[in-house]
N, C-alpha and C positions, 0 to 999 in steps of 0.2 A: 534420552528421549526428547522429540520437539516437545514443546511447550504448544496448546491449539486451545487457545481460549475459545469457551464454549457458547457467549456472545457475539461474537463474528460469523463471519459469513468470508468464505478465500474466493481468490479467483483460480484457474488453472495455474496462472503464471507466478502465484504464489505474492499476490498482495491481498490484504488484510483486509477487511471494509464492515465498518460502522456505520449505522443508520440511527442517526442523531433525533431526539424528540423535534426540531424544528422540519424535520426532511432531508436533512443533508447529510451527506455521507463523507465520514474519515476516514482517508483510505494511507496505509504504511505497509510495509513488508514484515512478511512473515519470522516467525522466527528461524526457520528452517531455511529460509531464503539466507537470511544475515548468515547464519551460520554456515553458509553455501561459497559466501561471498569472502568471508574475513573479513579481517578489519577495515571497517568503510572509512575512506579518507576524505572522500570528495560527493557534494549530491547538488545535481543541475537540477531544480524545481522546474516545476510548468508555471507559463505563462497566465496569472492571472487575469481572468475576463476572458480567456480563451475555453473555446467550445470544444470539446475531444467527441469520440464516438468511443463506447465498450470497446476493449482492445487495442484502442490505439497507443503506439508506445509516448508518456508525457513528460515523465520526468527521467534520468539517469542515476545509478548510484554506483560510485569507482569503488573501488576497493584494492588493497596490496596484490591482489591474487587477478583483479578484473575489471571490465564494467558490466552494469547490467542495465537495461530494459525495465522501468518501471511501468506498467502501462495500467490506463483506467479501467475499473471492474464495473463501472457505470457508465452512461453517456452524460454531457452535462459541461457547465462552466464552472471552474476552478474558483472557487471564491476566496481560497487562503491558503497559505504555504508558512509551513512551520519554521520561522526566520530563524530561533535558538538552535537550530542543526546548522545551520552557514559555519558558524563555526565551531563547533562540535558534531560533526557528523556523525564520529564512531560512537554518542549515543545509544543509534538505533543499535548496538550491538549486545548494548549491556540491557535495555529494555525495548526490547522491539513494539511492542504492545503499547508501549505509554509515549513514543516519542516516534508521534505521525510523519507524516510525510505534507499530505496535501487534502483538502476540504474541498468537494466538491458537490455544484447544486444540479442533483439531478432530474435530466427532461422527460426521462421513463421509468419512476418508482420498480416498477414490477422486474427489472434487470437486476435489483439487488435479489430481489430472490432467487432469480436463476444462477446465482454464485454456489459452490460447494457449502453445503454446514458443515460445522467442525468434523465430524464423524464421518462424511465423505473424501472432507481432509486427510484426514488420518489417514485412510485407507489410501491417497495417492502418495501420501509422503512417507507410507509406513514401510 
């Protein structure tokens, strides 16, 4: 069974996202994703200081099996990228939940809410 921590918030595309007491949102892949993916080899971060829109694809994650489309579940500027996966990528495999992806500050709070809660998760990953 996925593992759907019940403080997060998903996006459709199956990334993760944290709303940080400062406002900012941490956002990694699901476990269901990783586990989708295999073992991740390779992950292209986004462009710190750059601006995304919801949805748009930011970062990349290879894996033995693929690549995939990380994309933001908020709109916003990237203010930090998890450098300790450069070279350990396959990380996110063994905890997906504790080992982000990317820190984003975002321009439309209210976006985070319009993400899946765990329980709607469920039901699309179930």
């Amino acid at each position: 069974m996925t593992n759907i921590p019940i403080s997060l918030r998903y996006a459709e595309t199956h990334e993760w996202a944290r709303r940080e007491s400062d406002g900012t949102v941490t956002v990694g892949v699901s476990d269901h994703a990783q586990d989708s993916l295999g073992e991740i080899v390779v992950i292209e971060f986004p462009l710190v200081g750059h601006e995304y829109r919801a949805g748009d694809p930011v970062a990349v994650v290879e894996s033995s099996k693929s690549a995939s489309d990380v994309h933001a579940p908020v709109s916003g500027f990237v203010i930090a990228i998890n450098t300790d996966l450069i070279n350990r990528p396959s990380d996110v495999n063994v905890r997906p939940y504790e080992h982000w992806l990317f820190k984003i500050n975002p321009t439309d709070l209210d976006e985070y809410y319009l993400l899946l809660t765990p329980e709607d998760y469920a039901v699309k990953t179930g």
